[in-house]
N, C-alpha and C positions, 0 to 999 in steps of 0.2 A: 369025756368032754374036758375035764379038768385036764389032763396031760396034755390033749391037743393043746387048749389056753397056753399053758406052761411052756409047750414048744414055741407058740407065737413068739411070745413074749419073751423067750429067750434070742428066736434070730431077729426079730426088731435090734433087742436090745444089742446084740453082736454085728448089723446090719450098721447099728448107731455107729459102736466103737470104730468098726473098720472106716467110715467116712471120717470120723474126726481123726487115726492115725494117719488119713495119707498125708504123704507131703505137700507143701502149697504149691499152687501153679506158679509159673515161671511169670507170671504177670504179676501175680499179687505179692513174688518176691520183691519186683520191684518196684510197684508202687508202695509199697512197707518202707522202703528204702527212703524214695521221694517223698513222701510224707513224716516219716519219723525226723528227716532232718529238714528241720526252719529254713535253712536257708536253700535247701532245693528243692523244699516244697515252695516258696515264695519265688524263685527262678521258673519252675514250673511255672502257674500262673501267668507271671510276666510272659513269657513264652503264648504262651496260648493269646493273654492280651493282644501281644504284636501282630499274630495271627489274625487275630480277628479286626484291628486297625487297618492292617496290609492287603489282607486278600478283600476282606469284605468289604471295607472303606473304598477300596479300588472297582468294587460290581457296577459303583455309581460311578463311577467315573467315564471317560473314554478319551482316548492318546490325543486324539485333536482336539478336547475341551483342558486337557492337562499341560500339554505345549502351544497351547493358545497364543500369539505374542498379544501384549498390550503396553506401547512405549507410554502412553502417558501413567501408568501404576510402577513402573520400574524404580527397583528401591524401596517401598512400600515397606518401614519397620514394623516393631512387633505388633499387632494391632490395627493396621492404621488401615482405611478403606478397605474394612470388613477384611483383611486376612489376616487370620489368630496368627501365624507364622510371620508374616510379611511375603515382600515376591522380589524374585530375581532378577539382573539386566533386562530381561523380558519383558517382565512384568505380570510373571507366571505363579501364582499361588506355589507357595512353599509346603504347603500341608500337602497341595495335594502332591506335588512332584516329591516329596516323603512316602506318600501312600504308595503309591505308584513304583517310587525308583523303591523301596524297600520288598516291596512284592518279587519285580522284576529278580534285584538281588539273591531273594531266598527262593524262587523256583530255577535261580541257578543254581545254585549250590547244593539245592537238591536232584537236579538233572545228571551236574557231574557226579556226585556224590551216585546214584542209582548206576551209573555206566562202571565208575572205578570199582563199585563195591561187587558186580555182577562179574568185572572182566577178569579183577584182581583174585576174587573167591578161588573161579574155576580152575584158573592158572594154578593159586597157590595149593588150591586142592589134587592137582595131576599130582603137580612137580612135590607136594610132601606127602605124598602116598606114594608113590612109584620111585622115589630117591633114585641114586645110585646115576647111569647116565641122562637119564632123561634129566635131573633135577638140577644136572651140573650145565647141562645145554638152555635149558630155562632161566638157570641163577645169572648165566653169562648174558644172554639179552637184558634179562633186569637191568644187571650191573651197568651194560652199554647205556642202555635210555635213562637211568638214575646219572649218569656221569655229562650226559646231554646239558647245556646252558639252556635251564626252561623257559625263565624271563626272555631271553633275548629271539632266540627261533620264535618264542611267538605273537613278540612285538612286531616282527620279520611276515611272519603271514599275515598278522591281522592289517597289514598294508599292501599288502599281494594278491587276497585271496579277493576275487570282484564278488560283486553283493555280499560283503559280509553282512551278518547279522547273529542273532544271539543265537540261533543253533549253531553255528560254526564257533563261537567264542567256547560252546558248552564242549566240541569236539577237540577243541585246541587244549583244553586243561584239561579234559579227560586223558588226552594222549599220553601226558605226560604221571597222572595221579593213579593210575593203575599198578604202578611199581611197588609204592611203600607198601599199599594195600595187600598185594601177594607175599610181600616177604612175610607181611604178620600172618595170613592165615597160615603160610608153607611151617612157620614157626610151629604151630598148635597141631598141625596137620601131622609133624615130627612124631610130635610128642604121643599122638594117638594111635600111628599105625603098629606098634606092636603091642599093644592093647589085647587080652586076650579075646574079646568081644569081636576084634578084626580077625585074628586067627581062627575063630570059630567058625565065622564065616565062610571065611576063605576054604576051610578045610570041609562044609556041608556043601561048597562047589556053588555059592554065591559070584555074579560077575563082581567084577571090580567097579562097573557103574553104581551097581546095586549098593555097594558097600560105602561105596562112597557120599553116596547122595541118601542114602536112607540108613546108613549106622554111624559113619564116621559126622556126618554134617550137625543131624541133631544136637550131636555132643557139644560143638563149639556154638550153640546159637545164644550164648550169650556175651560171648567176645563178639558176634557180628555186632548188636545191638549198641553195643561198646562203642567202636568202630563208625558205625552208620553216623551215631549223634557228632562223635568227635570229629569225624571227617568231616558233616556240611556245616561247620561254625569254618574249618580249615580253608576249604572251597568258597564261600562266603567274604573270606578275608579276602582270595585271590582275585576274585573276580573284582571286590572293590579299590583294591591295589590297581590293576589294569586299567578301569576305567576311572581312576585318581592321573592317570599321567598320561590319559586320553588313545590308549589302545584296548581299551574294554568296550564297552558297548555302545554303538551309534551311538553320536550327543544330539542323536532327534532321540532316544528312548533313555526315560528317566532313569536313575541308579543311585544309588546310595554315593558310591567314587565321585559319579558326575556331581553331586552334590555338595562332596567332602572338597573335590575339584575345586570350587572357589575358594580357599584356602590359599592358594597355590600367591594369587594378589593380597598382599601387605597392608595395602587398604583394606580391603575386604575382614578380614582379619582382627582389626583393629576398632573399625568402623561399622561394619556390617554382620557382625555375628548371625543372625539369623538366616544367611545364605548358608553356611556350613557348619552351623552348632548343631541343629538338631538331628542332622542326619550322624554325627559322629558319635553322639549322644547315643542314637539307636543302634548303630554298629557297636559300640563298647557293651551295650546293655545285653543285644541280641550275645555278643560273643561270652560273657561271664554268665550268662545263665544258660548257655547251652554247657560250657564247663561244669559248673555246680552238677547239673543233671546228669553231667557223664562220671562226675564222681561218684553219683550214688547208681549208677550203673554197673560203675565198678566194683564197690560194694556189692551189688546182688549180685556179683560173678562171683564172688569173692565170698565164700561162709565165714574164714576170718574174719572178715573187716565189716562184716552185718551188723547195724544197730539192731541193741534185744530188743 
């Protein structure tokens, strides 16, 4: 009875050790990251804050109470007849067409962001596995559509194309942000196919799907994660840019641009801050803590540059 005890209690004890040797998940590397540094722990947050102003502030909402006109409140400063923001020519609450246009903005950027980051993957995943001609036929289309005038073609269709609206605005910027995205994975893609882990593969008479998508992919998923964050602050900008010089998104549908848009008047400007402060305010903020967090993204890819 004593030896049996004895045995317990030793693979307990061995059962212990091996859970505390293994390595940490790929999650808690990087939340170590975002938490151990201040200030992307504090960008985190903010982030999540805006979230929860944007999406959920928006559930109570709805587009015909948010673009309501009301000419006798137009110009409404900070405060005045119950709105914390003020309201615009309209006479349109400013909070809310914040809530709203800032929503709108960030499930763009996350749309295009999901299409480039799916179309860009696969592409860069063929053409840096398979090199040699396929990758120089792939590199040349890239090259073609990277050398394309993006702004201009798609000021071009968003005046061409009948019923536009924001799925089409998502297709028009996707078209073109699928490029950078393939070159970087092709890059990593490089670096991994003569890997002896790929050779081993190849040589036990694995397909090249297989390899790809279940030995080779795992390996880079933390440059995707990289990638994902830093692209929809990227996408985010674009869209606000286009609907800043009034080819982004209907100006029946709120947006952060449409909002930055009054700007564009001297009076407004001057006079009227609260038509375009807060929304530029929320794009600067939205953009620098999506940065900060991709720096410590970068870090958890990165064992060098790990805070202890």
């Amino acid at each position: 009875m004593a030896k049996e005890e004895q045995t317990k209690q030793t693979q307990t004890v061995a059962a212990t050790d091996a859970k505390v040797s293994l390595p940490p998940s790929g999650f808690r590397v990087v939340w170590h990251e975002i938490w151990k540094d201040k200030i992307s722990r504090l960008a985190f947050f903010v982030i999540v804050l805006i979230f929860l102003l944007t999406f959920g502030g928006s559930l109570f909402l709805s587009k015909g109470q948010v673009t309501q006109i009301n000419i006798l409140q137009s110009y409404a400063g900070w405060g005045q007849d119950g709105h914390l923001l003020g309201t615009d020519d309209g006479g349109r609450d400013i909070l809310n067409l914040l809530m709203m246009g800032g929503r709108n903005s960030i499930l763009i950027g996350l749309s295009v962001t999901a299409i480039t980051e799916v179309v860009g993957l696969i592409i860069g995943l063929v053409s840096g596995y398979y090199g040699g001609f396929i990758d120089s036929i792939i590199m040349r289309v890239v090259d073609f559509v990277q050398i394309l005038p993006q702004m201009p073609i798609i000021i071009v269709l968003t005046t061409t194309i009948p019923n536009y609206n924001a799925f089409t605005l998502v297709l028009l910027i996707a078209m073109f942000g699928w490029t950078s995205t393939s070159r970087y994975y092709r890059s990593f893609i490089l670096s991994q196919r003569g890997r002896d882990y790929v050779l081993a593969s190849k040589t036990s008479g694995s397909s090249d799907l297989k390899i790809m998508f279940r030995e080779v992919l795992p390996n880079i998923t933390s440059m995707i994660i990289i990638d994902v964050v830093l692209t929809v602050a990227g996408n985010i900008g674009i869209e606000t840019a286009l609907s800043f010089i009034g080819y982004g998104l209907p100006t029946t549908t709120p947006s952060l641009g449409t909002l930055i848009g009054f700007a564009n008047d001297p009076v407004n400007v001057i006079n009227r801050p609260w038509l375009w402060l807060p929304a530029t305010v929320l794009l600067l903020v939205i953009s620098l803590s999506i940065n900060y967090i991709g720096r410590a993204l970068q870090r958890a890819g990165d064992a060098r540059q790990r805070e202890n």
